[in-house]
N, CA, C and O atoms as a GROMACS GRO file, in nm:
protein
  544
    1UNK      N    1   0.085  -0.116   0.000
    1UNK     CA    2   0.000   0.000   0.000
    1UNK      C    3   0.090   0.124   0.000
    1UNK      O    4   0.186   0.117   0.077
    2UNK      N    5   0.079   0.220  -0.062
    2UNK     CA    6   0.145   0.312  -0.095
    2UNK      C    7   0.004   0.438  -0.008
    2UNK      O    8  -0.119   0.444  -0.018
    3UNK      N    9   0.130   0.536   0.088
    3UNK     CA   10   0.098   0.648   0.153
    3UNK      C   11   0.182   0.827   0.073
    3UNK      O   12   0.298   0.865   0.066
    4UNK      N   13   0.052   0.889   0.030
    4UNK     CA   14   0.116   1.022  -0.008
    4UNK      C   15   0.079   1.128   0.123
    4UNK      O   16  -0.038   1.162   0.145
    5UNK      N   17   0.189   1.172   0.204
    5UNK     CA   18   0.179   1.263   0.262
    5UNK      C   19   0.242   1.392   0.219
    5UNK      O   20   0.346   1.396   0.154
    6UNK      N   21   0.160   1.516   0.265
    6UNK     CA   22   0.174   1.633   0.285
    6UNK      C   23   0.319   1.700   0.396
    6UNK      O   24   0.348   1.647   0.503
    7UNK      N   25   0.389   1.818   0.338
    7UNK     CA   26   0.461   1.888   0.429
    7UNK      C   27   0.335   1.851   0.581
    7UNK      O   28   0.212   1.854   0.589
    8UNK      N   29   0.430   1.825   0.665
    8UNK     CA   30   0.404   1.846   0.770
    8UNK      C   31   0.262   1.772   0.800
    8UNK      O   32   0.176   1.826   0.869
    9UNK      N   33   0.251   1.683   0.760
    9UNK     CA   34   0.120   1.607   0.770
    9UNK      C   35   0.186   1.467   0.849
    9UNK      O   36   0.283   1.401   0.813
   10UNK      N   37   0.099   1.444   0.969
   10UNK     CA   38   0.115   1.269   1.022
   10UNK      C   39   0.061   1.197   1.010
   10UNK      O   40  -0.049   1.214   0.957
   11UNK      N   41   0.108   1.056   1.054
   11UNK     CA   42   0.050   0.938   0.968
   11UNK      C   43   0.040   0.837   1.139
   11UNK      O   44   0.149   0.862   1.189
   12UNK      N   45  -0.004   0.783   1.196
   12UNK     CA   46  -0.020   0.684   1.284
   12UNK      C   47  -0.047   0.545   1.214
   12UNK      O   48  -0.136   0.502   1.141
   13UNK      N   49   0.116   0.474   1.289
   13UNK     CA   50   0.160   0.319   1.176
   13UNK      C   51   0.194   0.262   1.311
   13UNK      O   52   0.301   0.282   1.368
   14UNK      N   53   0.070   0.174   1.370
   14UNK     CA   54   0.096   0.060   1.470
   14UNK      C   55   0.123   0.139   1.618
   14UNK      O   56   0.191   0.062   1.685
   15UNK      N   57   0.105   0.222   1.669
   15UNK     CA   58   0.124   0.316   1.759
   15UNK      C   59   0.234   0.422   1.773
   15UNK      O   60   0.289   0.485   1.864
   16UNK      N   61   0.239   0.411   1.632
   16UNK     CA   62   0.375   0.577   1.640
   16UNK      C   63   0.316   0.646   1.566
   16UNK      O   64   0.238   0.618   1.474
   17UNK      N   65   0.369   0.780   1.623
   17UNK     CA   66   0.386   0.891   1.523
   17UNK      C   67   0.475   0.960   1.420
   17UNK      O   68   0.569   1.033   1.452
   18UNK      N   69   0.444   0.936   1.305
   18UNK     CA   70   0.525   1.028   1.195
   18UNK      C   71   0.467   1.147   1.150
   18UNK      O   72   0.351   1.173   1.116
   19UNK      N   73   0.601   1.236   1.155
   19UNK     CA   74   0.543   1.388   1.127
   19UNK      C   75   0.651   1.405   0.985
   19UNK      O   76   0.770   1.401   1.016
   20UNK      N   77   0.627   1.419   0.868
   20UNK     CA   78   0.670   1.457   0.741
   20UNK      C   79   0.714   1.576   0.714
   20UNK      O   80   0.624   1.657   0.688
   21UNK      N   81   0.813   1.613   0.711
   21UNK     CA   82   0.870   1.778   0.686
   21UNK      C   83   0.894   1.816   0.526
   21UNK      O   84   0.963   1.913   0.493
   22UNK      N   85   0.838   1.741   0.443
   22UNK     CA   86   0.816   1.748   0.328
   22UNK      C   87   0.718   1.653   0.225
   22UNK      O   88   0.711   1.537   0.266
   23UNK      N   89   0.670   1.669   0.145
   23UNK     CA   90   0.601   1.624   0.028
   23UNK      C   91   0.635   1.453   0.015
   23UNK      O   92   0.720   1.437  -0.073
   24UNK      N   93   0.589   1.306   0.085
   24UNK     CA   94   0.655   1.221   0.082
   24UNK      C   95   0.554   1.103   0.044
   24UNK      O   96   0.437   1.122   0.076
   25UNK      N   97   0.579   1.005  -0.010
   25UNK     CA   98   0.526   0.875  -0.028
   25UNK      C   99   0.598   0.782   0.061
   25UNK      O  100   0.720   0.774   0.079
   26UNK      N  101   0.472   0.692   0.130
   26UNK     CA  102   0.531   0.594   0.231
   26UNK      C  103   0.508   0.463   0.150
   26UNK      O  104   0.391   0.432   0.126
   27UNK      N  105   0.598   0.391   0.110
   27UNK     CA  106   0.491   0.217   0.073
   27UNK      C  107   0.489   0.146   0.227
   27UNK      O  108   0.579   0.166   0.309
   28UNK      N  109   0.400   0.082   0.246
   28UNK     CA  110   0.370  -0.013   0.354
   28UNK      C  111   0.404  -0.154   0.285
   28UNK      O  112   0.320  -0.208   0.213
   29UNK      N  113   0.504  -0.201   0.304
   29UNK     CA  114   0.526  -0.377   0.263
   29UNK      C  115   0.494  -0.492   0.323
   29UNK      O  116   0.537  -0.607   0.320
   30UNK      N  117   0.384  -0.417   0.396
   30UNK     CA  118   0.363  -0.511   0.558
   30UNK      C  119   0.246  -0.521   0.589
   30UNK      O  120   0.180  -0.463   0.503
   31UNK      N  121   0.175  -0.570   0.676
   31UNK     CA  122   0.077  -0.517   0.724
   31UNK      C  123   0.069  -0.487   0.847
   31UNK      O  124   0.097  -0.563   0.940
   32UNK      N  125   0.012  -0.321   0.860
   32UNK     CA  126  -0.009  -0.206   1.012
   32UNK      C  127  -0.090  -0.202   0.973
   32UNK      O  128  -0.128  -0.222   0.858
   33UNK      N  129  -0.180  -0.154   1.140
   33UNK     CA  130  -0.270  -0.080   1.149
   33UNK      C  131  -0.226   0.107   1.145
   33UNK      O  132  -0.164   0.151   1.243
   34UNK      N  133  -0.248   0.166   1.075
   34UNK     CA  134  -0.235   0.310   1.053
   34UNK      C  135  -0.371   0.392   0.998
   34UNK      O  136  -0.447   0.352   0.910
   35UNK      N  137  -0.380   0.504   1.064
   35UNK     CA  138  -0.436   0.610   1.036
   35UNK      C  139  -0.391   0.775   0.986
   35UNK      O  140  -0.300   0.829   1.049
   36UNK      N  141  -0.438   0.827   0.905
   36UNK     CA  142  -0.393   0.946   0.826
   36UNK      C  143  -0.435   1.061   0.932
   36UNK      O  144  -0.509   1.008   1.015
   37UNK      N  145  -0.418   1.183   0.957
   37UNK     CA  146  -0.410   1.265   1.013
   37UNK      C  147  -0.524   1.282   1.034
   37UNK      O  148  -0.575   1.281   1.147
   38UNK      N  149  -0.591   1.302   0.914
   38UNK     CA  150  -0.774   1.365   0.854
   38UNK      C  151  -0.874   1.227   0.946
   38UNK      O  152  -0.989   1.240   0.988
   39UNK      N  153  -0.791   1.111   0.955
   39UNK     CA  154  -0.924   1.029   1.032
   39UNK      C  155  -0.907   1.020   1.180
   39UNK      O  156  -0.954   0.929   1.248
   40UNK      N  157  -0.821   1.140   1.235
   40UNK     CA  158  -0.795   1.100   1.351
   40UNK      C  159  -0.902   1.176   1.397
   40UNK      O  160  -0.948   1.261   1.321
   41UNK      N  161  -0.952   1.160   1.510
   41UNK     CA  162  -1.044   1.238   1.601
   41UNK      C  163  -1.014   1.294   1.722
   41UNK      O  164  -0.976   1.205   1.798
   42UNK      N  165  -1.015   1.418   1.783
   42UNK     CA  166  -0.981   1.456   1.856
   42UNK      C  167  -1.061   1.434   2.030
   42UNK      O  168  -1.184   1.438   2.041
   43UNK      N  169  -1.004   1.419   2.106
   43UNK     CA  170  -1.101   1.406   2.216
   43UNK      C  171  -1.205   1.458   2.231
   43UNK      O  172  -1.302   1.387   2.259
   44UNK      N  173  -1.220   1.613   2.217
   44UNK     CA  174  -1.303   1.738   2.213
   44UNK      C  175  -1.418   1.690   2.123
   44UNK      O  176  -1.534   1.696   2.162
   45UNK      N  177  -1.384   1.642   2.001
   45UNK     CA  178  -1.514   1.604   1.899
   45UNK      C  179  -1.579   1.485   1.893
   45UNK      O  180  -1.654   1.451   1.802
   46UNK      N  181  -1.547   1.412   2.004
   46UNK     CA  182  -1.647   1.349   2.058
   46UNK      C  183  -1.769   1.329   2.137
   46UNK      O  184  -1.792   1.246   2.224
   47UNK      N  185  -1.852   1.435   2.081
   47UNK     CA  186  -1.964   1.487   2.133
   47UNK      C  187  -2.080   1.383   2.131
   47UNK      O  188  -2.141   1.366   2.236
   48UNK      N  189  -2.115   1.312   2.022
   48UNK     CA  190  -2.236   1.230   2.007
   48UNK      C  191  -2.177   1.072   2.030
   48UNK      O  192  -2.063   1.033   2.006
   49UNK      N  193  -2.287   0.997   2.082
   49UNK     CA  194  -2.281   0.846   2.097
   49UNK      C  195  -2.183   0.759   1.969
   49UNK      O  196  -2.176   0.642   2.006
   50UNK      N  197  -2.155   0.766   1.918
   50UNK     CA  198  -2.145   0.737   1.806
   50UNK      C  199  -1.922   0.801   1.705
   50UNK      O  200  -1.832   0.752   1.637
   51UNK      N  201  -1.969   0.953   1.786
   51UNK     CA  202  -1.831   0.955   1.761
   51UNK      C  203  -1.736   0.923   1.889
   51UNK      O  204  -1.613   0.932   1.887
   52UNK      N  205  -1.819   0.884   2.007
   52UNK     CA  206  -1.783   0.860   2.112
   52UNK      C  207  -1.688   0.689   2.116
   52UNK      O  208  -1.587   0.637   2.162
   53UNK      N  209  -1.818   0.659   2.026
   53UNK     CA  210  -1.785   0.499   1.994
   53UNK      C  211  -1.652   0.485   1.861
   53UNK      O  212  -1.590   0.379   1.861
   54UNK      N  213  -1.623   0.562   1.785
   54UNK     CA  214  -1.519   0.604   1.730
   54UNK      C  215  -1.406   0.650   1.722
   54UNK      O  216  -1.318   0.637   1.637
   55UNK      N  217  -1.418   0.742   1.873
   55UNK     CA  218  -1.272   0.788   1.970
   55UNK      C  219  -1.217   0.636   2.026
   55UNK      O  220  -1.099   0.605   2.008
   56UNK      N  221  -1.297   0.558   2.085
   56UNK     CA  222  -1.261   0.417   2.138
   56UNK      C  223  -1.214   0.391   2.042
   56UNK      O  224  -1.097   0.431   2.038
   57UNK      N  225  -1.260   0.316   1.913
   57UNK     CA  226  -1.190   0.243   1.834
   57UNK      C  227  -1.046   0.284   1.770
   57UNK      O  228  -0.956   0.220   1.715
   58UNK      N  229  -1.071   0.427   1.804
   58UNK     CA  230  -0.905   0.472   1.731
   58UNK      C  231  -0.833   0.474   1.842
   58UNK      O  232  -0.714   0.483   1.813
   59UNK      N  233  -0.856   0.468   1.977
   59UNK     CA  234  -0.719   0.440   2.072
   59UNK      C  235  -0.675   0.313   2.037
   59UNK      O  236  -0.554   0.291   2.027
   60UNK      N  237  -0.782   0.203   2.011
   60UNK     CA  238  -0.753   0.030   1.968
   60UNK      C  239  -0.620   0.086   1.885
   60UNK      O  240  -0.501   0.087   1.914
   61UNK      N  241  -0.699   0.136   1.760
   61UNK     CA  242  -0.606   0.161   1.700
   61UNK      C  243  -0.467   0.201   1.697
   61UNK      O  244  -0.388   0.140   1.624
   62UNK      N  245  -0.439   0.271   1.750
   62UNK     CA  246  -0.345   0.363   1.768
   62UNK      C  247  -0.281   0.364   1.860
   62UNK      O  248  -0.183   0.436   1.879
   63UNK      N  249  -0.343   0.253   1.958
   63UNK     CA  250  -0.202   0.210   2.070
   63UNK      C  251  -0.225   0.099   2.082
   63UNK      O  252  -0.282   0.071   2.187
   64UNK      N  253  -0.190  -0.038   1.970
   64UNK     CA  254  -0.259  -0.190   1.970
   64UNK      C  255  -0.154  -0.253   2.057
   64UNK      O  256  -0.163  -0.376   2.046
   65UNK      N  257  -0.055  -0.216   2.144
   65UNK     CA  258  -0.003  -0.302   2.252
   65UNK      C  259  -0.051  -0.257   2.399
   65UNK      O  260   0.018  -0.290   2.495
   66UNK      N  261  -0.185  -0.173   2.418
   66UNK     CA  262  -0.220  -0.126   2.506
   66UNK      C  263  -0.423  -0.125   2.482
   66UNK      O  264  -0.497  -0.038   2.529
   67UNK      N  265  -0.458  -0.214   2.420
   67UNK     CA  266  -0.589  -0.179   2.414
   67UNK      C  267  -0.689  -0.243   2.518
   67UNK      O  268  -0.806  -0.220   2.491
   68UNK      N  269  -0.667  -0.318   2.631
   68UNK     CA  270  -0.751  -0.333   2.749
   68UNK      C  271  -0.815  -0.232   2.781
   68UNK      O  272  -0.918  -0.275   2.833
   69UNK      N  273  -0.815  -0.129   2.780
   69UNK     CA  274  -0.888  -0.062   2.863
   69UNK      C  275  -1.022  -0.007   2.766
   69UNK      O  276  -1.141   0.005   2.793
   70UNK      N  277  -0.929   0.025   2.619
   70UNK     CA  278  -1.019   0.114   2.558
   70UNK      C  279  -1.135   0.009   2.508
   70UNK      O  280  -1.243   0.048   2.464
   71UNK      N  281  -1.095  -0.136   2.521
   71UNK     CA  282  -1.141  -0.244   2.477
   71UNK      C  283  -1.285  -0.219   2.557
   71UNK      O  284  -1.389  -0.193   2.497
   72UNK      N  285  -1.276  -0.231   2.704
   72UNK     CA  286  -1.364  -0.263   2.778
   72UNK      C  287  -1.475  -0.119   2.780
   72UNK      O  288  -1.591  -0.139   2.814
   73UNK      N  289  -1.431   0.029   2.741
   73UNK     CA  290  -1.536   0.152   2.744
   73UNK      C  291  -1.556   0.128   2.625
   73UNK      O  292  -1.660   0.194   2.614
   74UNK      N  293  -1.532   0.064   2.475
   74UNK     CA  294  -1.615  -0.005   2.414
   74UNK      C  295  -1.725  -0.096   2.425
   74UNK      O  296  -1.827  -0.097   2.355
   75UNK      N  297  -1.693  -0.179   2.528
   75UNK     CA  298  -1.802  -0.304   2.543
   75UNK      C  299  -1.892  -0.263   2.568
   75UNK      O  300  -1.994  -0.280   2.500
   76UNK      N  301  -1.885  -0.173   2.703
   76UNK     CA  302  -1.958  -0.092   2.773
   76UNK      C  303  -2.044  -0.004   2.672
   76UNK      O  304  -2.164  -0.030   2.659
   77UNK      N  305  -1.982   0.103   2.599
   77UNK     CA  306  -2.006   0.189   2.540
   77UNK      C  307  -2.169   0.132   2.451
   77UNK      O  308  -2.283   0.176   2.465
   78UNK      N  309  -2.102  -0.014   2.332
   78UNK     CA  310  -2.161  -0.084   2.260
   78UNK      C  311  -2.270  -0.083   2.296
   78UNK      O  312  -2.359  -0.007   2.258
   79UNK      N  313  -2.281  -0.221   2.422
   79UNK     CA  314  -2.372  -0.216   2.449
   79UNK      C  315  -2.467  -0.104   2.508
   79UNK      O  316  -2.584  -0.132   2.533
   80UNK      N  317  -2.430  -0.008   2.526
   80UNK     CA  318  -2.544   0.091   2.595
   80UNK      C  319  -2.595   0.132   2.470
   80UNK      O  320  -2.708   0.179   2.470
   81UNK      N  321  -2.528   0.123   2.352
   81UNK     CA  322  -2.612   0.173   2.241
   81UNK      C  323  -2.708   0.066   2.184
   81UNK      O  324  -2.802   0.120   2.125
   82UNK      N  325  -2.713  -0.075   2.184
   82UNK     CA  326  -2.762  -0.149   2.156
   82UNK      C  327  -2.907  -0.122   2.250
   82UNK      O  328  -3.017  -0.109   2.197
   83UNK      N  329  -2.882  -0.114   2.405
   83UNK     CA  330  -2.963  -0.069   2.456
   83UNK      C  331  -3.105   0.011   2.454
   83UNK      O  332  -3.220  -0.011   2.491
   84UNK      N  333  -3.018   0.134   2.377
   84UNK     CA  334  -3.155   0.240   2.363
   84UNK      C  335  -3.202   0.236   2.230
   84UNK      O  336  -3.314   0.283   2.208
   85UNK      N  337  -3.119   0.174   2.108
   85UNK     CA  338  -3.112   0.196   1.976
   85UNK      C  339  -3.215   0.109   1.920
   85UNK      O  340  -3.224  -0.010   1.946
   86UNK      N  341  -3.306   0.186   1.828
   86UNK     CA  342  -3.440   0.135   1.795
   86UNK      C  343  -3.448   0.124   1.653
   86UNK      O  344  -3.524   0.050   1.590
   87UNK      N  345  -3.353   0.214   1.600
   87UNK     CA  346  -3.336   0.212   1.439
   87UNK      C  347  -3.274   0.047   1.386
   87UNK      O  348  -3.208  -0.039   1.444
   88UNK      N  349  -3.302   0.052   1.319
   88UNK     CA  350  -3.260  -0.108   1.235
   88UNK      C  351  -3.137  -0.114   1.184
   88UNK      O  352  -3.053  -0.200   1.209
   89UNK      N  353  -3.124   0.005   1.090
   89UNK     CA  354  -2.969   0.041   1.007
   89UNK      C  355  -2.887   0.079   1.120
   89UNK      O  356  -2.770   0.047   1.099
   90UNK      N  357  -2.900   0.120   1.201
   90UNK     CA  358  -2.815   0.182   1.287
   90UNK      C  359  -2.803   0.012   1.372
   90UNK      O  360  -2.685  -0.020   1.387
   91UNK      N  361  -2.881  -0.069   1.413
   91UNK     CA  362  -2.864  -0.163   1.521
   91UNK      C  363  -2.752  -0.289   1.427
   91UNK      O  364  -2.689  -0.381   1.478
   92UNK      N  365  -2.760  -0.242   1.256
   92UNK     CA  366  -2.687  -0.387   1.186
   92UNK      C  367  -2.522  -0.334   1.166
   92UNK      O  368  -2.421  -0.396   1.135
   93UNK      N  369  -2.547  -0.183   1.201
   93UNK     CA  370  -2.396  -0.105   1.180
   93UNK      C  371  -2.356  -0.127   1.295
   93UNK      O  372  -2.234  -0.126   1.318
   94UNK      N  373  -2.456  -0.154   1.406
   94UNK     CA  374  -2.335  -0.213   1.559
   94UNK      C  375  -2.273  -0.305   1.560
   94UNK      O  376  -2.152  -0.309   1.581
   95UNK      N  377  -2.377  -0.435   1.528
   95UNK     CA  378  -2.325  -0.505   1.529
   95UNK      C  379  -2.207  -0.568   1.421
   95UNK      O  380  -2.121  -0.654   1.442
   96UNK      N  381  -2.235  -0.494   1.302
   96UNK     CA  382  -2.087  -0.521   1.229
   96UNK      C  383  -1.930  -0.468   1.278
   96UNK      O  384  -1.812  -0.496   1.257
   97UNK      N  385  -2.022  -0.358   1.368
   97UNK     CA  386  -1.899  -0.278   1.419
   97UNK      C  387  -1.846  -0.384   1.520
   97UNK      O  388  -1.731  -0.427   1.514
   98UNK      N  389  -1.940  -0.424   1.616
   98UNK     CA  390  -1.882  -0.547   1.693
   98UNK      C  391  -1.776  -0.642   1.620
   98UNK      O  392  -1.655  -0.652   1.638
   99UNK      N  393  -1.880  -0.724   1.512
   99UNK     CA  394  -1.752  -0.829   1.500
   99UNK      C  395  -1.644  -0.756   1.438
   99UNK      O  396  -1.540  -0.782   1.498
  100UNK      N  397  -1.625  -0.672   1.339
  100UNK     CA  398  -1.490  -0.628   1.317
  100UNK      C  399  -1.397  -0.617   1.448
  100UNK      O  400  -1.291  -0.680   1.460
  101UNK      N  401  -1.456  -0.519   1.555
  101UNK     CA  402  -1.361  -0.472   1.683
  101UNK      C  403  -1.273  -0.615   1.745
  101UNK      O  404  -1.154  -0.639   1.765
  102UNK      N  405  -1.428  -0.709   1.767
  102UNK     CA  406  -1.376  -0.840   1.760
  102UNK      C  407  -1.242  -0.910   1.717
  102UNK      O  408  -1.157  -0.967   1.786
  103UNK      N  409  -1.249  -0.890   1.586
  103UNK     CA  410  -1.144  -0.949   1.503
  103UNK      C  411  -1.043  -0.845   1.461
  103UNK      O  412  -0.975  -0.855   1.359
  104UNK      N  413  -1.038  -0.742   1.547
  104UNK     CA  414  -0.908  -0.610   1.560
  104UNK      C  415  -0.936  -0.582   1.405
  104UNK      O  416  -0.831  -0.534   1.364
  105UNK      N  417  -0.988  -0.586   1.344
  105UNK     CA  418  -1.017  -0.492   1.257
  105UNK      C  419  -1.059  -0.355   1.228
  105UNK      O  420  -1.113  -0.305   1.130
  106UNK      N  421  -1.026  -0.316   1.325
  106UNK     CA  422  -1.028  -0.145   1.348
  106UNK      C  423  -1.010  -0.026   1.265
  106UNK      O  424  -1.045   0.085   1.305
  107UNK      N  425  -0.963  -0.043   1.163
  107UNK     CA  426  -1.003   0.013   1.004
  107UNK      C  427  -1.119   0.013   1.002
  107UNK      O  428  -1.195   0.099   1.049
  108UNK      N  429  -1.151  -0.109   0.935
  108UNK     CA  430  -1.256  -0.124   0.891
  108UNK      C  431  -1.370  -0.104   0.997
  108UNK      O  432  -1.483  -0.089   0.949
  109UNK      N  433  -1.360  -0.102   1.100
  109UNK     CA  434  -1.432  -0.038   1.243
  109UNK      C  435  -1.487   0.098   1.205
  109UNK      O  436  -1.601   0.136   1.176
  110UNK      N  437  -1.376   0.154   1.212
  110UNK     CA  438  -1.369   0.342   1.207
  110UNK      C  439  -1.468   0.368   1.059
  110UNK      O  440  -1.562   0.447   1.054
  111UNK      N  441  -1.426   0.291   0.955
  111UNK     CA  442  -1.527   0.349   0.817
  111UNK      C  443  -1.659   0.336   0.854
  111UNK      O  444  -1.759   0.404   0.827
  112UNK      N  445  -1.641   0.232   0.924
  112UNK     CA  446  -1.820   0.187   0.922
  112UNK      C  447  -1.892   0.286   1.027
  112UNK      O  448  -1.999   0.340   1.000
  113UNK      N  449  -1.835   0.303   1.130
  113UNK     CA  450  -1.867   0.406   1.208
  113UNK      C  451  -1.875   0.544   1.148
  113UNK      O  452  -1.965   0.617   1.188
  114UNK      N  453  -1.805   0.579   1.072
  114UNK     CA  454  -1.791   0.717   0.991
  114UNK      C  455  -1.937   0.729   0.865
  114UNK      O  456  -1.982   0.823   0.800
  115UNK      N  457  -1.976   0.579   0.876
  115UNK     CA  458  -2.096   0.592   0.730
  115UNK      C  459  -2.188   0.577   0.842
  115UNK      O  460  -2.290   0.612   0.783
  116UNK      N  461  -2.222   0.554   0.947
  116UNK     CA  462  -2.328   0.582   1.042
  116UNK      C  463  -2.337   0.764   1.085
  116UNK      O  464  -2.447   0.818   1.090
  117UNK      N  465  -2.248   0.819   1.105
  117UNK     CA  466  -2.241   0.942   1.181
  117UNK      C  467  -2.365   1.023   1.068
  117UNK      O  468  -2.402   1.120   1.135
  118UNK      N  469  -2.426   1.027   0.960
  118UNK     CA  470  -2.503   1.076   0.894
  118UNK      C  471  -2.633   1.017   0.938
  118UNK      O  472  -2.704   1.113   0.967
  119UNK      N  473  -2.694   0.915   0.957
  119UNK     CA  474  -2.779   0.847   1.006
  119UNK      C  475  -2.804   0.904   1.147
  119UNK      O  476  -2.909   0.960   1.176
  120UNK      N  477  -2.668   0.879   1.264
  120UNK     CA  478  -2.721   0.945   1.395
  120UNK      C  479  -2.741   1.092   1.397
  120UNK      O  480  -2.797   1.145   1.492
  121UNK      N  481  -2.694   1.165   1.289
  121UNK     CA  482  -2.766   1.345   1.261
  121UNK      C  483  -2.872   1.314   1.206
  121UNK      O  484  -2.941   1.410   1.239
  122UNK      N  485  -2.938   1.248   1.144
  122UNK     CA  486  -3.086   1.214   1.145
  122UNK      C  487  -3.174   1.192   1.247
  122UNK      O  488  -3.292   1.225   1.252
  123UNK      N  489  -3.119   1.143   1.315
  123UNK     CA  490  -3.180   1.042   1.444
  123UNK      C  491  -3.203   1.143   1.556
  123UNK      O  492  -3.308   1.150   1.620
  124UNK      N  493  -3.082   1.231   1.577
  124UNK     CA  494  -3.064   1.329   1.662
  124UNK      C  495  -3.135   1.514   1.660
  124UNK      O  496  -3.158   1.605   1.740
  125UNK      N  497  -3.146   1.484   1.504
  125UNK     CA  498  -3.227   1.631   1.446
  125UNK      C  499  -3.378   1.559   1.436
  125UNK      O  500  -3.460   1.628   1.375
  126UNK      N  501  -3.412   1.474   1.470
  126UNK     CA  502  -3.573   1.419   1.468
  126UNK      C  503  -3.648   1.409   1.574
  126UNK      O  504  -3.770   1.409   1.590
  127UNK      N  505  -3.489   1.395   1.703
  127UNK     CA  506  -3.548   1.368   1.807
  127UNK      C  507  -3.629   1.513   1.874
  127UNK      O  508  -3.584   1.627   1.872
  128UNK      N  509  -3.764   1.467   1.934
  128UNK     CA  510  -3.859   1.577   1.995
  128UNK      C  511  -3.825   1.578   2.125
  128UNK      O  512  -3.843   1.687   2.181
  129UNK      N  513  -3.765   1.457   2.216
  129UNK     CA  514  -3.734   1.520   2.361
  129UNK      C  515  -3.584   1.470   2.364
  129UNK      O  516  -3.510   1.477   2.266
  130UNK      N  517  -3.538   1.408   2.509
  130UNK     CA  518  -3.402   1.447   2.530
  130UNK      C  519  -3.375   1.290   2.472
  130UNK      O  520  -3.431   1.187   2.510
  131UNK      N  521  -3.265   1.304   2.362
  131UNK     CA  522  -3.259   1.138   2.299
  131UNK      C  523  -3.165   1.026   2.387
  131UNK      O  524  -3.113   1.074   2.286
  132UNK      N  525  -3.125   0.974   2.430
  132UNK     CA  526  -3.098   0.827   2.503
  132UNK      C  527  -2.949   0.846   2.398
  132UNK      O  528  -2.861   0.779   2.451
  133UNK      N  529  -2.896   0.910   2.274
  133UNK     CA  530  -2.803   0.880   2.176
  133UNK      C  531  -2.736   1.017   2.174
  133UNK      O  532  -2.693   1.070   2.071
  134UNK      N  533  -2.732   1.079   2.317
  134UNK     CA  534  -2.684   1.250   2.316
  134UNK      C  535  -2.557   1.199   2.426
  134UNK      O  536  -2.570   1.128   2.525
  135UNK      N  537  -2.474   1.241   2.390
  135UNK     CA  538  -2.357   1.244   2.462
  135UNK      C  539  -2.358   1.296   2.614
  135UNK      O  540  -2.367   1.417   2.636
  136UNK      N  541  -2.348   1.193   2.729
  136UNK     CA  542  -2.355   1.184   2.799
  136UNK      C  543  -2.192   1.293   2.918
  136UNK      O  544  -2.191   1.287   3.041
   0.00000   0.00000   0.00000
């Protein structure tokens, strides 16, 4: 897999950080877990259920010799959404999200979570009283 980074753009490859001081292509000959700068999420913008459940999966990510903990405010997390969650599309995107997390597939975690976040601004701009899917 071939990586084009930007001056000064980072890349997270298996729990490090690279910071690029120029215009660079990375090939990956291997297989990491890595994330590009643009999919990282910041603590702060984890406001809704959902990107909440997305901050978890990128610590998996992003520190995979340390993921006990973030493992378990996932489980937790999961299930509380399974809990209140009444929508259908939203209840088959958990559980795919499950087995991926399952099987450390945490890529593919984060996309799927990222094609829900349009669905829970539906869910959340519909809701008439205080929704059960509002960031706690």
């Amino acid at each position: 897999m071939k990586i084009s980074l930007r001056a000064g753009e980072r890349v997270y490859i298996n729990g490090a950080v690279l910071r690029v001081d120029r215009k660079v292509s990375l090939e990956l000959v291997n297989d990491v877990m890595f994330l590009l700068e643009g999919q990282v999420m910041q603590a702060s913008d984890a406001t809704t259920a959902m990107r909440q459940l997305y901050f978890m999966v990128q610590l998996m990510l992003m520190n995979p010799t340390d993921v006990g903990a973030a493992a378990s405010l996932f489980a937790q997390h999961h299930a509380a959404l399974l809990a209140v969650c009444e929508n259908h599309e939203m209840l088959d995107g958990l559980a795919a999200i499950d087995e991926m997390v399952g099987g450390t597939r945490y890529f593919e975690a984060l996309k799927r979570i990222r094609a829900l976040f349009p669905l829970e601004q539906a869910i959340l701009a519909g809701a008439t009283t205080e929704s059960p899917f509002e960031a706690a």
